[in-house]
N, CA, C, O and CB atoms as a CASP TS submission, in Angstrom:
PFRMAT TS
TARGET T0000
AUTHOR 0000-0000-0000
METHOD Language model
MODEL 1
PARENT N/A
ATOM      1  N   UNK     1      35.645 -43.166  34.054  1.00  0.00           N
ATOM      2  CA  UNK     1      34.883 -42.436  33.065  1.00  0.00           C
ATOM      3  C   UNK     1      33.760 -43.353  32.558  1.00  0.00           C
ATOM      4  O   UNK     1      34.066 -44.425  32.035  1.00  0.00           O
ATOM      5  CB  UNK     1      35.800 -41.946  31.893  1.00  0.00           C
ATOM      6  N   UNK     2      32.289 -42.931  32.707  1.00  0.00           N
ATOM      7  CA  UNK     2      31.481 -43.284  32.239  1.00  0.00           C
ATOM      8  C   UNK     2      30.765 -43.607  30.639  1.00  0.00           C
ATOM      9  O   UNK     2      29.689 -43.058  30.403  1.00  0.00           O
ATOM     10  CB  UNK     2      31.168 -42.751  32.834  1.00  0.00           C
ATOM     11  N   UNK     3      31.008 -43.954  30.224  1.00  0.00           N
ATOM     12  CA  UNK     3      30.298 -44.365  28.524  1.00  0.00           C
ATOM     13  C   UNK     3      28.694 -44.298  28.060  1.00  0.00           C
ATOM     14  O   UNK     3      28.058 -44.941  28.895  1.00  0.00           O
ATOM     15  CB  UNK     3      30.585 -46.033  28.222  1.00  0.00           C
ATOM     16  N   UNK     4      28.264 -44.035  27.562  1.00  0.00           N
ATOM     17  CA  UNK     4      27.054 -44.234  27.580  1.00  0.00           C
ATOM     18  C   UNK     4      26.818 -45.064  26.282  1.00  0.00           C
ATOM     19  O   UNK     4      26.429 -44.333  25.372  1.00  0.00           O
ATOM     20  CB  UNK     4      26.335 -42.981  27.733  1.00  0.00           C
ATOM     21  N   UNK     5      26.931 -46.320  25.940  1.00  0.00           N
ATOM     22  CA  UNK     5      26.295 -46.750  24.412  1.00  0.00           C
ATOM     23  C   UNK     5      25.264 -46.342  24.046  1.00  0.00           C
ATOM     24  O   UNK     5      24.278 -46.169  24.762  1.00  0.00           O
ATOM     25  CB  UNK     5      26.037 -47.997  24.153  1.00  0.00           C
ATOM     26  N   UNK     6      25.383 -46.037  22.368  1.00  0.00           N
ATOM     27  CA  UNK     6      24.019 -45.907  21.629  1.00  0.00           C
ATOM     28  C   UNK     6      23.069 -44.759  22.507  1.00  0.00           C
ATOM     29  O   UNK     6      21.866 -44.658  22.268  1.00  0.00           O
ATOM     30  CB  UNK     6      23.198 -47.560  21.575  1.00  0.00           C
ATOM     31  N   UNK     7      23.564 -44.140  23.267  1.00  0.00           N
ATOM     32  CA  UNK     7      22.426 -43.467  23.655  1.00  0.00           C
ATOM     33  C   UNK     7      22.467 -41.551  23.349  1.00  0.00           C
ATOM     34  O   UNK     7      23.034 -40.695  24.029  1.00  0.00           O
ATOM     35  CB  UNK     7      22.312 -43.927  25.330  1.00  0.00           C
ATOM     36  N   UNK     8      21.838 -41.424  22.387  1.00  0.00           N
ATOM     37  CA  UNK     8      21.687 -40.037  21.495  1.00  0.00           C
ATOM     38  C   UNK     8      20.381 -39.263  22.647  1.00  0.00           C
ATOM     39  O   UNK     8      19.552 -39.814  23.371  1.00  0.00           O
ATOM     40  CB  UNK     8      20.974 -40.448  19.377  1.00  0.00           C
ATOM     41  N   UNK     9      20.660 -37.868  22.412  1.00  0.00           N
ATOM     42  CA  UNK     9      19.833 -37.045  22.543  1.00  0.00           C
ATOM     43  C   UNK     9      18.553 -36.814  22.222  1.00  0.00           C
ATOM     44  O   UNK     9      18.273 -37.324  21.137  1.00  0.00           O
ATOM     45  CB  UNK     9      20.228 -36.451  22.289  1.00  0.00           C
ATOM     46  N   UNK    10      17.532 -36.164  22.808  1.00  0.00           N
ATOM     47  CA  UNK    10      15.985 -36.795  22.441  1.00  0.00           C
ATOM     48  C   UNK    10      15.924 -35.868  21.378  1.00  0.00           C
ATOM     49  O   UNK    10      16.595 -34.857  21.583  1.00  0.00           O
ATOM     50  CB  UNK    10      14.549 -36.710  23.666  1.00  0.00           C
ATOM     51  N   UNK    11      15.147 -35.924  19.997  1.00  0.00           N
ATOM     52  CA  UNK    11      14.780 -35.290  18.967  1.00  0.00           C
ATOM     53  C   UNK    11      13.753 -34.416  19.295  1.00  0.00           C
ATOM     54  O   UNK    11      12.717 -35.011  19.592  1.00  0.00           O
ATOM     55  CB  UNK    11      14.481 -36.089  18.012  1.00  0.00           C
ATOM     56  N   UNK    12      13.688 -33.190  19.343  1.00  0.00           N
ATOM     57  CA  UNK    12      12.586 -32.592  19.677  1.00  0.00           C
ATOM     58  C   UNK    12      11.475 -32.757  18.906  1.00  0.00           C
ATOM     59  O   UNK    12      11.691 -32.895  17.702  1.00  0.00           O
ATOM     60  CB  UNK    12      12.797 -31.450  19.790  1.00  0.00           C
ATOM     61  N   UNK    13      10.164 -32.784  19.337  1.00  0.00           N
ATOM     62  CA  UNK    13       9.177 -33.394  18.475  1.00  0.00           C
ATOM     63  C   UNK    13       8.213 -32.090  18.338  1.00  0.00           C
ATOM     64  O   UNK    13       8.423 -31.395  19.332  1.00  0.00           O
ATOM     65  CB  UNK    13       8.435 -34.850  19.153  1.00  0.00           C
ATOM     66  N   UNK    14       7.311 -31.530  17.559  1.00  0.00           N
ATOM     67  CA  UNK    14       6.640 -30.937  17.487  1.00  0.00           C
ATOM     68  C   UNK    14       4.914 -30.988  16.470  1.00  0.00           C
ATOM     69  O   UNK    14       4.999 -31.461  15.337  1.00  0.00           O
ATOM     70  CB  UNK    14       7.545 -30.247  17.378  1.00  0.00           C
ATOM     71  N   UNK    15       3.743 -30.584  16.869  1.00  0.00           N
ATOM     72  CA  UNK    15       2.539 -30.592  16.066  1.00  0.00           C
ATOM     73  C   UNK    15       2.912 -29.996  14.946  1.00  0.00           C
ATOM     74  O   UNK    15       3.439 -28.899  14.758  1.00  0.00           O
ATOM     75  CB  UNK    15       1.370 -29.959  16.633  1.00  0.00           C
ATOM     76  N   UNK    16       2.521 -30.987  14.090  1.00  0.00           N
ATOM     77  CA  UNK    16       3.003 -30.762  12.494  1.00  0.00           C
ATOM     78  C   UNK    16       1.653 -30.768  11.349  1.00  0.00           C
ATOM     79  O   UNK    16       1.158 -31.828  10.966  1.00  0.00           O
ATOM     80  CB  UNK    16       4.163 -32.208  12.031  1.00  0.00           C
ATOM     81  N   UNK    17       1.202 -29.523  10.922  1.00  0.00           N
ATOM     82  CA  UNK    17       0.327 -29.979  10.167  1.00  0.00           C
ATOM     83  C   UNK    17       1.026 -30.629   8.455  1.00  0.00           C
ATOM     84  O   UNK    17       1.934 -30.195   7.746  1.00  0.00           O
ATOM     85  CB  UNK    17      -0.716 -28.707  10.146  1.00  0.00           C
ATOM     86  N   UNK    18       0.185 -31.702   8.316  1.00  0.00           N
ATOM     87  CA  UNK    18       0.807 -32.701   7.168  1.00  0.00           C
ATOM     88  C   UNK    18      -0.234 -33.065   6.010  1.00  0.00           C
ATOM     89  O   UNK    18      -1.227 -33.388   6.661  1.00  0.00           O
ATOM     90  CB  UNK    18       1.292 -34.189   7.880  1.00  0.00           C
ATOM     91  N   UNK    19      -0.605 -33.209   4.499  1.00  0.00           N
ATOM     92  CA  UNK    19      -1.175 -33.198   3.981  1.00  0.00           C
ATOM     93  C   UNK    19      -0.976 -35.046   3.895  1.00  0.00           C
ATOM     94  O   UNK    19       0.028 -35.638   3.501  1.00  0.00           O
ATOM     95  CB  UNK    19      -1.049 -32.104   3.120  1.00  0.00           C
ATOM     96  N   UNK    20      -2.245 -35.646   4.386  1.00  0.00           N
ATOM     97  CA  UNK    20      -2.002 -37.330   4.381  1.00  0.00           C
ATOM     98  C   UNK    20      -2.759 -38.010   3.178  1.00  0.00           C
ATOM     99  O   UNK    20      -3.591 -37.376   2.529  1.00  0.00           O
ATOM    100  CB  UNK    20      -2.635 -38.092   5.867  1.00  0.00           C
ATOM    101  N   UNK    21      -2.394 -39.529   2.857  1.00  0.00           N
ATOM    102  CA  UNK    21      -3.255 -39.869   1.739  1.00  0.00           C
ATOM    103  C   UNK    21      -4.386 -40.885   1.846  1.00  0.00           C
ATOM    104  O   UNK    21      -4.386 -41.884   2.566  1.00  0.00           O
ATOM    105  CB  UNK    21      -2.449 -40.304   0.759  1.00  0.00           C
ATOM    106  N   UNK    22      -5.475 -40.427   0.915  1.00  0.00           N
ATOM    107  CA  UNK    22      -6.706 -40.632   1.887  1.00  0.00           C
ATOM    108  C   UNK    22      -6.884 -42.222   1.170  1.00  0.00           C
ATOM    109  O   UNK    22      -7.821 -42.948   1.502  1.00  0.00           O
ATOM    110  CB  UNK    22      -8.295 -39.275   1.708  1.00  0.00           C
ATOM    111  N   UNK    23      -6.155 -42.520   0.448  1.00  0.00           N
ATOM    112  CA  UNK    23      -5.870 -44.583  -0.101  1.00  0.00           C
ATOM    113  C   UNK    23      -5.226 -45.164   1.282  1.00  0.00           C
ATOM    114  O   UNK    23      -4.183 -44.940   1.896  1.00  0.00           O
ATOM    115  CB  UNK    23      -4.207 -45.005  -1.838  1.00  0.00           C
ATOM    116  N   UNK    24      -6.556 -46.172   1.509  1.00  0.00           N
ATOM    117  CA  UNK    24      -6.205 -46.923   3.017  1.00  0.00           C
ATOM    118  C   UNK    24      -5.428 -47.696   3.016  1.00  0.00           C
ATOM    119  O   UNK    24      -5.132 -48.179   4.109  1.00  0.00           O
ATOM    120  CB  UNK    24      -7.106 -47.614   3.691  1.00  0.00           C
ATOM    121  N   UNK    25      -4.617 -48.258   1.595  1.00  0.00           N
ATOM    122  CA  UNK    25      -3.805 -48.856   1.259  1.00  0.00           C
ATOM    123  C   UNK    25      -2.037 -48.164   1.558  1.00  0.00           C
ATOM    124  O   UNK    25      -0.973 -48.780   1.612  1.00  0.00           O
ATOM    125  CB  UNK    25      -4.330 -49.082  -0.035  1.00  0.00           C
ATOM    126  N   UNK    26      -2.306 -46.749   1.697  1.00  0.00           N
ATOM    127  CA  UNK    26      -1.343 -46.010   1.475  1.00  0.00           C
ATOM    128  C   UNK    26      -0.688 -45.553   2.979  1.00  0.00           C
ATOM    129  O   UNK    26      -1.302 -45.130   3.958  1.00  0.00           O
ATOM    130  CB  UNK    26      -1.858 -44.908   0.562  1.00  0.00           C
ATOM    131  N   UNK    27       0.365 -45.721   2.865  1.00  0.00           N
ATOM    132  CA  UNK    27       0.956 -44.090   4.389  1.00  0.00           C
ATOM    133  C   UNK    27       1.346 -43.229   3.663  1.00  0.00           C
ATOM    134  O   UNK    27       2.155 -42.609   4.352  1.00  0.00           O
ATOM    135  CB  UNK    27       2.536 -44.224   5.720  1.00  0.00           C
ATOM    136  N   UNK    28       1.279 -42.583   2.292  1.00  0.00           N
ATOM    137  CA  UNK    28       2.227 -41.259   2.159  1.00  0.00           C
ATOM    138  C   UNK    28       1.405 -40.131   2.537  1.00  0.00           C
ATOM    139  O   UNK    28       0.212 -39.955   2.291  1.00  0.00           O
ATOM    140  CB  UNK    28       2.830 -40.971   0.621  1.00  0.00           C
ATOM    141  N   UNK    29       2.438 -39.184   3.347  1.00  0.00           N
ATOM    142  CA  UNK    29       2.102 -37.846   3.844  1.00  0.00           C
ATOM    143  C   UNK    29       3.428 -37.121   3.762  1.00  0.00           C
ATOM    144  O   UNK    29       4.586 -37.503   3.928  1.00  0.00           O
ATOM    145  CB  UNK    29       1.470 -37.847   5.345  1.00  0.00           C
ATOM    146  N   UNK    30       2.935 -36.054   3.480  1.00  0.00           N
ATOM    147  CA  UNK    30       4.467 -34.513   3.319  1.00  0.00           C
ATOM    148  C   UNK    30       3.689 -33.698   4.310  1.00  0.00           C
ATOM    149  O   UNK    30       2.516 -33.821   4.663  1.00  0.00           O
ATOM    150  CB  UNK    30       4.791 -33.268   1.266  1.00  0.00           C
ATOM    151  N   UNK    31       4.716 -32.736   4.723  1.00  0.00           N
ATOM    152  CA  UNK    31       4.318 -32.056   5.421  1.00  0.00           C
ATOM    153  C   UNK    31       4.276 -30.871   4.531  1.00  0.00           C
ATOM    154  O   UNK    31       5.008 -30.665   3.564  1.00  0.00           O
ATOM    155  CB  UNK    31       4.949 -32.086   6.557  1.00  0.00           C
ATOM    156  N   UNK    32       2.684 -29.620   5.288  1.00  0.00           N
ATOM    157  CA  UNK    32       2.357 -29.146   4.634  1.00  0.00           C
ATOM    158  C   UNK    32       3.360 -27.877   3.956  1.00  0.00           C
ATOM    159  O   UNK    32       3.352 -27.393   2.824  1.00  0.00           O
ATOM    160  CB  UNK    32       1.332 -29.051   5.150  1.00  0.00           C
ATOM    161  N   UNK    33       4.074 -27.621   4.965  1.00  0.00           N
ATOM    162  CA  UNK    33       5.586 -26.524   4.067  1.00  0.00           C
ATOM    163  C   UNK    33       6.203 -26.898   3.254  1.00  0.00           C
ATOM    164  O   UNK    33       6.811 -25.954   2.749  1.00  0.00           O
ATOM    165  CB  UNK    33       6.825 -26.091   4.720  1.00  0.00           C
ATOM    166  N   UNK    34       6.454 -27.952   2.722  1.00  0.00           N
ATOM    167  CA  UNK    34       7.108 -28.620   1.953  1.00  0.00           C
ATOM    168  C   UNK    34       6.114 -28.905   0.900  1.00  0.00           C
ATOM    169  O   UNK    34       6.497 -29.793   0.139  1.00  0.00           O
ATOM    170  CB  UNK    34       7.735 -29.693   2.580  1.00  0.00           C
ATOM    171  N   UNK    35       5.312 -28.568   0.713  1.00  0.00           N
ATOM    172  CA  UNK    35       4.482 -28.636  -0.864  1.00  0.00           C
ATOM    173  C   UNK    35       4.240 -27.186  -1.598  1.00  0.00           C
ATOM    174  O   UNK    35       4.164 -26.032  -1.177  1.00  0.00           O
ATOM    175  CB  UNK    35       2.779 -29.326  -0.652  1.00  0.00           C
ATOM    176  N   UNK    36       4.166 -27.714  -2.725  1.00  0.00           N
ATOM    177  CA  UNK    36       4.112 -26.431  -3.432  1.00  0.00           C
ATOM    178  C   UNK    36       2.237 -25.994  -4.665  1.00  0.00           C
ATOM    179  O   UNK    36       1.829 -25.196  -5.509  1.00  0.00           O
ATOM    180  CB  UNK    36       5.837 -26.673  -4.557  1.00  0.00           C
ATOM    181  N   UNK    37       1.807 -27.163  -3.907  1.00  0.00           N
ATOM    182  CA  UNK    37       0.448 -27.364  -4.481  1.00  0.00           C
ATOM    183  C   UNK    37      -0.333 -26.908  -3.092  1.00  0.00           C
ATOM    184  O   UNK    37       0.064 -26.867  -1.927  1.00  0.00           O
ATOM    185  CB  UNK    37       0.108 -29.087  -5.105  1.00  0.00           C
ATOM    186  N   UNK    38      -1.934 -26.499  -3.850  1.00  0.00           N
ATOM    187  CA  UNK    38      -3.134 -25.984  -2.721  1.00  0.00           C
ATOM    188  C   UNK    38      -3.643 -27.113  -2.361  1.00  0.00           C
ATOM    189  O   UNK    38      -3.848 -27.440  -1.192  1.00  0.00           O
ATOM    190  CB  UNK    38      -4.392 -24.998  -3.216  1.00  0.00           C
ATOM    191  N   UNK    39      -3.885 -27.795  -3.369  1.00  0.00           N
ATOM    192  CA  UNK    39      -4.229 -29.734  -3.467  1.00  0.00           C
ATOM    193  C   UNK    39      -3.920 -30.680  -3.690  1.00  0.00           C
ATOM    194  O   UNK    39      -4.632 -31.402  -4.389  1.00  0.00           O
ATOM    195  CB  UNK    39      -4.791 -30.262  -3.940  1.00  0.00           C
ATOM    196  N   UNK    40      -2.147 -31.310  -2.963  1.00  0.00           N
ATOM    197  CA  UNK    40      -1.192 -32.122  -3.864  1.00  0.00           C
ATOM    198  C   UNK    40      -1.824 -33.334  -3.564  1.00  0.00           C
ATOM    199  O   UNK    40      -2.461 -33.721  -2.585  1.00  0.00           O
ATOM    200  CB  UNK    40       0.470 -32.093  -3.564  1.00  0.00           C
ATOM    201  N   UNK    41      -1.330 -34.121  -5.203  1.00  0.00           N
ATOM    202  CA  UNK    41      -1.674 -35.553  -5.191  1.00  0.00           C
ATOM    203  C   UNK    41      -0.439 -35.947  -4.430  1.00  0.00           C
ATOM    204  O   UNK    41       0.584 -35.274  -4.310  1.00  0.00           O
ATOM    205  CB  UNK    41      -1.906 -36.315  -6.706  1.00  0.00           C
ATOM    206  N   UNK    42      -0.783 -37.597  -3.745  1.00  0.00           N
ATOM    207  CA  UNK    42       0.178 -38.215  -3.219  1.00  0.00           C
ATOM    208  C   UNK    42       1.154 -38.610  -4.085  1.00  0.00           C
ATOM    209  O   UNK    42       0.857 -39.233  -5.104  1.00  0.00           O
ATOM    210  CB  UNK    42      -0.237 -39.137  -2.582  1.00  0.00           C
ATOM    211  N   UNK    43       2.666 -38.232  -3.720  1.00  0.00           N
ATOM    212  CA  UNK    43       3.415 -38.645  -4.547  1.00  0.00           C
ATOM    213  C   UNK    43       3.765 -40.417  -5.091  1.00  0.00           C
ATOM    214  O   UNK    43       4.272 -40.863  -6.120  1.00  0.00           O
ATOM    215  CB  UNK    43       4.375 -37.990  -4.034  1.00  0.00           C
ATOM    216  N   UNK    44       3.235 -41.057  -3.888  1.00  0.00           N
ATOM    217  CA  UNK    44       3.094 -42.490  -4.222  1.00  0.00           C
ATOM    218  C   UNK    44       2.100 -43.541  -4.610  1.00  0.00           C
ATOM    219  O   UNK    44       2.137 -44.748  -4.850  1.00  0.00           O
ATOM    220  CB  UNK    44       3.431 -42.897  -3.457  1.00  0.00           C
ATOM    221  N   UNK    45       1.349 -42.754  -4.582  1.00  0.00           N
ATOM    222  CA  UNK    45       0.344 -43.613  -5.213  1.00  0.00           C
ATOM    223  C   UNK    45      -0.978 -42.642  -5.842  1.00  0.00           C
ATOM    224  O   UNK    45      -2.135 -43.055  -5.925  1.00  0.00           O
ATOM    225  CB  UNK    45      -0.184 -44.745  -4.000  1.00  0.00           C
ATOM    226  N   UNK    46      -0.598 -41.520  -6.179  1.00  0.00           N
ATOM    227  CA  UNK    46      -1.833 -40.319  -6.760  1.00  0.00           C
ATOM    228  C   UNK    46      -2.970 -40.038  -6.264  1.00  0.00           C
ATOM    229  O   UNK    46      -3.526 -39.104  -6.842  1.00  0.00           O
ATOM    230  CB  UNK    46      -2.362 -40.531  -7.951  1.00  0.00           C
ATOM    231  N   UNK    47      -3.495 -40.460  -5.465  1.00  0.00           N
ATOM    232  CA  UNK    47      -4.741 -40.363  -4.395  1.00  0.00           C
ATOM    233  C   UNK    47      -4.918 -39.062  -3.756  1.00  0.00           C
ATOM    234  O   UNK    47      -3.835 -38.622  -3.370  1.00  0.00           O
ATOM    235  CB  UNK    47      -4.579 -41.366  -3.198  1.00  0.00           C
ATOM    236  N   UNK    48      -5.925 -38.281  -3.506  1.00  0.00           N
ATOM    237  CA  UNK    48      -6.046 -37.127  -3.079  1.00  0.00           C
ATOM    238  C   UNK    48      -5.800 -37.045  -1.597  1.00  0.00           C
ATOM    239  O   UNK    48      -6.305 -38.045  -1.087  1.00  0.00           O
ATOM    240  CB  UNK    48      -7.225 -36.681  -3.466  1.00  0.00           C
ATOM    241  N   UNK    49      -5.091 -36.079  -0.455  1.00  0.00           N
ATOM    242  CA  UNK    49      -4.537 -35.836   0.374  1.00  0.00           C
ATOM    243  C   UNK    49      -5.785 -35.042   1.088  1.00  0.00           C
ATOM    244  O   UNK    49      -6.826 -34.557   0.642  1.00  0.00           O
ATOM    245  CB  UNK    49      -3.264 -35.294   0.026  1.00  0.00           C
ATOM    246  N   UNK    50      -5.188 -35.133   2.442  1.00  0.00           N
ATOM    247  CA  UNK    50      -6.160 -34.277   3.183  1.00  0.00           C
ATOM    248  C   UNK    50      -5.651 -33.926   4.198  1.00  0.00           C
ATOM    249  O   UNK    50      -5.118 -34.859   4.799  1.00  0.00           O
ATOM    250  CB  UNK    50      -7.343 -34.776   3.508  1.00  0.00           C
ATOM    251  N   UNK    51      -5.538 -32.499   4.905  1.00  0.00           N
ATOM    252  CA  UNK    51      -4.726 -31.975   6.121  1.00  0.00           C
ATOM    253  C   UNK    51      -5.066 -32.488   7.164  1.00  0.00           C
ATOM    254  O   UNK    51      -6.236 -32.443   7.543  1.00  0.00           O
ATOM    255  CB  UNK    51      -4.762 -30.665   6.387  1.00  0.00           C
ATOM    256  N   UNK    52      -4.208 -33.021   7.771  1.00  0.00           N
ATOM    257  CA  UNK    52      -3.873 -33.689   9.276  1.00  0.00           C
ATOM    258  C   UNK    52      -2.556 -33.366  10.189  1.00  0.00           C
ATOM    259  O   UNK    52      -1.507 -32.992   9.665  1.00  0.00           O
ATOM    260  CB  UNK    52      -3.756 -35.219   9.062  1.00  0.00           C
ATOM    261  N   UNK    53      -2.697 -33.542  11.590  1.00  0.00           N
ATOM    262  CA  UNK    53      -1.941 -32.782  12.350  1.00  0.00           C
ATOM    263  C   UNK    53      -0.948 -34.098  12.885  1.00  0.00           C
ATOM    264  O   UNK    53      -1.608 -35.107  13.137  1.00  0.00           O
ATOM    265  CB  UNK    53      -2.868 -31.842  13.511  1.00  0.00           C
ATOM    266  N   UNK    54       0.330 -34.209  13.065  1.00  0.00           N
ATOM    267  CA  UNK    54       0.974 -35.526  13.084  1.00  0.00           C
ATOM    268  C   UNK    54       1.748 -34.850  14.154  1.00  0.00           C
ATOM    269  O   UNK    54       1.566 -33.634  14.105  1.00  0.00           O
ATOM    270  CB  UNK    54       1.752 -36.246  11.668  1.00  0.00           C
ATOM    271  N   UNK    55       2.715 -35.297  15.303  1.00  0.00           N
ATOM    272  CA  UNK    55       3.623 -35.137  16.128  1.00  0.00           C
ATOM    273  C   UNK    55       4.185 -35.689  15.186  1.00  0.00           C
ATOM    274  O   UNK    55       3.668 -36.720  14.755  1.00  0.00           O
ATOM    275  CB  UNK    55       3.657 -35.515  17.449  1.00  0.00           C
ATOM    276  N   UNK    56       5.768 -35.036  14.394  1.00  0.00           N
ATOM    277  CA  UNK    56       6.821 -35.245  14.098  1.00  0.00           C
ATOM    278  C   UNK    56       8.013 -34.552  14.317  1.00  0.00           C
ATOM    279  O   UNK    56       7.795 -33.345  14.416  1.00  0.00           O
ATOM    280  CB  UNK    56       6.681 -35.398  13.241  1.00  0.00           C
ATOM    281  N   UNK    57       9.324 -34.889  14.444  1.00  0.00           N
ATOM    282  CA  UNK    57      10.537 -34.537  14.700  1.00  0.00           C
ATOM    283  C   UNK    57      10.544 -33.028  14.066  1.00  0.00           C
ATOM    284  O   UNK    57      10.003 -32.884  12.970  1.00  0.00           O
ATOM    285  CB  UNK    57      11.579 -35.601  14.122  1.00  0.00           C
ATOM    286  N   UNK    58      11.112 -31.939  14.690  1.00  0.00           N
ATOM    287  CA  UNK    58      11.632 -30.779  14.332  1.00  0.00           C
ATOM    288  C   UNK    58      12.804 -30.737  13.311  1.00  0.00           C
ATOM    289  O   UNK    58      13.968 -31.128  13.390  1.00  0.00           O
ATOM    290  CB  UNK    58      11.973 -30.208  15.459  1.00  0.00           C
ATOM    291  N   UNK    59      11.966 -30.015  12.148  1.00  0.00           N
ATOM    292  CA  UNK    59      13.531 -30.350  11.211  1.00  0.00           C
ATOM    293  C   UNK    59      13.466 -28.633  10.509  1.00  0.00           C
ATOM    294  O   UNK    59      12.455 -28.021  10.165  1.00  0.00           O
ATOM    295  CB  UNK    59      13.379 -32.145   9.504  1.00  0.00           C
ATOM    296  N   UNK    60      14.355 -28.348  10.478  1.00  0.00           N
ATOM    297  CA  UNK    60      14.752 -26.580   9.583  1.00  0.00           C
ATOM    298  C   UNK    60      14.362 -26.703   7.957  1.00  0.00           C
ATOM    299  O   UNK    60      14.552 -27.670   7.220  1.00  0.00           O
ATOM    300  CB  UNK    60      16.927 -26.090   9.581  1.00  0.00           C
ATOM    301  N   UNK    61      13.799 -25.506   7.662  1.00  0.00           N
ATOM    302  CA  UNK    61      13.329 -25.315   6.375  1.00  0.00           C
ATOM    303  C   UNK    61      14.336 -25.056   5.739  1.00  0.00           C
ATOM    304  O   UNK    61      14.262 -24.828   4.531  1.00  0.00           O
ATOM    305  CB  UNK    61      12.393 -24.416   6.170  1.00  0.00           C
TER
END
């Protein structure tokens, strides 16, 4: 019988539009279903956001 360590199933990935933060200092981005603002500030550092399209993991609402 064969074993396989550590080795998980691939995460399906999908085009995600994401509201990103435009402080070059910053990475925070949410994705855009998950906000409840037309124009959210970044939650980490308050800087105004701007829609961008990210390949990220498939996750259920």
């Amino acid at each position: 019988m064969a074993y396989f360590h550590n080795q998980k199933e691939p995460v399906p990935e999908a085009e995600t539009t994401v509201w990103a933060c435009t402080n070059d200092d910053c990475n925070g981005f949410m994705r855009e279903n998950f906000t409840l603002e037309d124009q959210p500030l970044c939650p980490l550092c308050r800087s105004k956001m701007k829609k961008e399209v990210r390949i990220l993991p498939v996750i259920g609402n």
